[in-house]
C-alpha angles and dihedrals in degrees: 000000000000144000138213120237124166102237123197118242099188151319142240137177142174134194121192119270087246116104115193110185131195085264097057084055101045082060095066102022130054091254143095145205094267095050088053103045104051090043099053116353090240121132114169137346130194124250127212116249122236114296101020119130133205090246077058107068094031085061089059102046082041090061099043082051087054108045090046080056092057088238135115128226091260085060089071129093094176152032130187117182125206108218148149090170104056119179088244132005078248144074103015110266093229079076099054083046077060092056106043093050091053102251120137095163133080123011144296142183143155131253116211108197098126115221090357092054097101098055094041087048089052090046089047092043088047090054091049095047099041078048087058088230084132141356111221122022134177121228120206131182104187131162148173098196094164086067089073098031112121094217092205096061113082104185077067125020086062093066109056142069135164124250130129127220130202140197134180117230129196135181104237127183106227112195127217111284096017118117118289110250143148133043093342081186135321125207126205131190138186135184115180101193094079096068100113086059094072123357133128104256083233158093163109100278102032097032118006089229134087095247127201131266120280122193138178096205106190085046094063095036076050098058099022092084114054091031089056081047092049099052093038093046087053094049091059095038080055096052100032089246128138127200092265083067101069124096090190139018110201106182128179094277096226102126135000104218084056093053084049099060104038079057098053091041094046087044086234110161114241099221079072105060126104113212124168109157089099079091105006099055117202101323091169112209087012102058109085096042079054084057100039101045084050094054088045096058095037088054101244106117102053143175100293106022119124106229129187129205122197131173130174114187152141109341088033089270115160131155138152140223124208105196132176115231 
């Protein structure tokens, strides 16, 4: 008897050359490093240049991810990109990624779930390989969140930055008695009538703009917790799993105060948690394969260990993914 898992073949990630520290911004906001920082752990983020999409800088992490699998672009059948920042409004900008990487063959698209959209895209990619509708697929999370930053605005401005993550995905038959690995299971979750919490004030349809980030931020502190809780609660009921468990938490790395809490309250040990938005800032779908791609190269994160990933964001979206490395 076998089953099939998706398993991860490796990461890659990129962030622009651009670093924009709590200093730079407490030159054009009313703010400063130590308000930043005790607020949210963040203290700097790096800002794409002129000219620099958002399929830009997931090539590059998609290339890193390759080239850590071993494959080539021609070895992928399919590419789903994480993004709340797309390069149009259409076509989807996974398949510009497609085309800039020199694939004509299989599918792309994109999934728009904002900070949660890297789990939702590794859920969705899961479903399609265990399905057998491809056979490798790359997994992006890329944003350019500074594009819709109203930099007047400090409660916000402060938060995000731009990057993109990859990972390479494969459907694998693992045999009885072989070593767990791959999505073990993945939750998500969505509850529309929190919209007005955190949204862009634009659109298409309603204005015909692209419109800036709005954020009620005690509201989302207020929810993040216990939703984060809830998905990653029912990943390890699923899997018969606890949080001693787990060899690494990598959580969306949006505040640090939030990432604080869901720990204590999961019982999660510190020491295990991988948290990277000191540098990196709020880079939505991007910002666990960030982390994750981190944790890989620095050997953290290595064959055996049990990770989670968990995201809450705009929506409220929010889900979790419990993998074995």
């Amino acid at each position: 008897m076998t089953v099939k898992r998706s398993i991860i073949l490796g990461t890659g990630s990129y962030v622009p050359e651009r670093r924009l520290t709590n200093s730079d911004l407490a030159e054009m906001v009313d703010t400063s490093d130590e308000w930043i920082v005790q607020r949210t752990g963040i203290r700097a983020r790096h800002i794409a240049a002129e000219g620099e999409l958002t399929s830009d800088l997931a090539v590059k992490a998609a290339r890193r991810a390759l080239e850590a699998s071993g494959l080539e672009p021609g070895d992928i059948d399919m590419i789903v990109l994480a993004t709340a920042t797309p390069d149009n409004t259409f076509p989807a900008t996974a398949v510009t990624v497609q085309h800039k990487l020199g694939i004509s063959s299989g599918f792309a698209f994109d999934v728009h779930a904002v900070c949660s959209g890297f789990v939702y895209a590794v859920a969705t990619v899961d479903a399609y390989l265990r399905g057998g509708m491809a056979k490798r697929a790359l997994v992006i999370g890329a944003e350019t969140f500074s594009r819709i930053l109203d930099w007047e605005d400090r409660t916000t401005c402060v938060l995000f930055g731009d990057g993109a993550g990859a990972i390479v995905m494969e459907a694998s038959e693992v045999a009885d008695g072989e070593p767990e690995r791959g999505v073990l299971t993945s939750h998500l979750r969505s509850d529309g009538q929190h919209k007005d919490k955190l949204y862009v004030d634009g659109g298409p349809s309603s204005t015909q703009t692209v419109g800036h980030l709005r954020m009620q931020g005690k509201e989302v502190f207020r929810h993040a917790v216990s939703m984060i809780t809830d998905v990653v609660e029912a990943a390890f009921a699923e899997t018969g799993t606890t949080a001693d468990d787990l060899d690494w938490f990598i959580p969306h790395q949006a505040n640090r105060r939030i990432i604080d809490a869901s720990a204590k309250k999961l019982g999660i040990d510190p020491a295990r948690i991988v948290i990277t938005l000191e540098d990196h800032g709020n880079t939505s779908a991007a910002s666990i394969p960030l982390a994750l791609d981190a944790a890989v190269r620095d050997g953290r994160v290595r064959r055996g260990d049990l990770v989670m990933l968990e995201a809450m964001g705009g929506g409220f979206t929010w889900g979790a993914s419990l993998i074995r490395w």
